[in-house]
N, C-alpha and C positions, 0 to 999 in steps of 0.2 A: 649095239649095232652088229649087222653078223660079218660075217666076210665081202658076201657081194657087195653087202653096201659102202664099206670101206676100199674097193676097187673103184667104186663108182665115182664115188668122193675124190679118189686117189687121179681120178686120168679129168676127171674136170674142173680140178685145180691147175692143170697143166702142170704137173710134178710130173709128169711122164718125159714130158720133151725136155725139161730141164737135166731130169736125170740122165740122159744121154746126152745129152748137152757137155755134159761135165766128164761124164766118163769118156767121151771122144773126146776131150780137153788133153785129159792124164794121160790117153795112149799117145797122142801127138807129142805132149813135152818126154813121155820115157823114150819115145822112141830119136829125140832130140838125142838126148844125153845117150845112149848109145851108141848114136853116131859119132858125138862127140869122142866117148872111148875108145872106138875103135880107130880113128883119125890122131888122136892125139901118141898113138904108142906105135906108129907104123915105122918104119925103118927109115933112116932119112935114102932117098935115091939120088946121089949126085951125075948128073949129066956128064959126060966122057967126051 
């Protein structure tokens, strides 16, 4: 099979949508945990 046809194969399986499926998944939960990092090490502010 050559290329094209393994693109062909490849997006009318819906492996396309999945695959960004998933990697929008990953960016959301790292961008979780970053959050978390930078929250969790901030200075405490006590009110005066």
């Amino acid at each position: 099979m050559d290329e094209r046809g393994l693109w062909e194969l490849f997006c009318k399986t819906g492996l396309p949508a999945v695959w960004l499926a998933l990697a929008g998944e990953r960016e959301e939960r790292s961008r979780q945990w970053e959050e978390l990092a930078k929250t969790a090490f901030q200075p405490r502010m006590e009110e005066v």
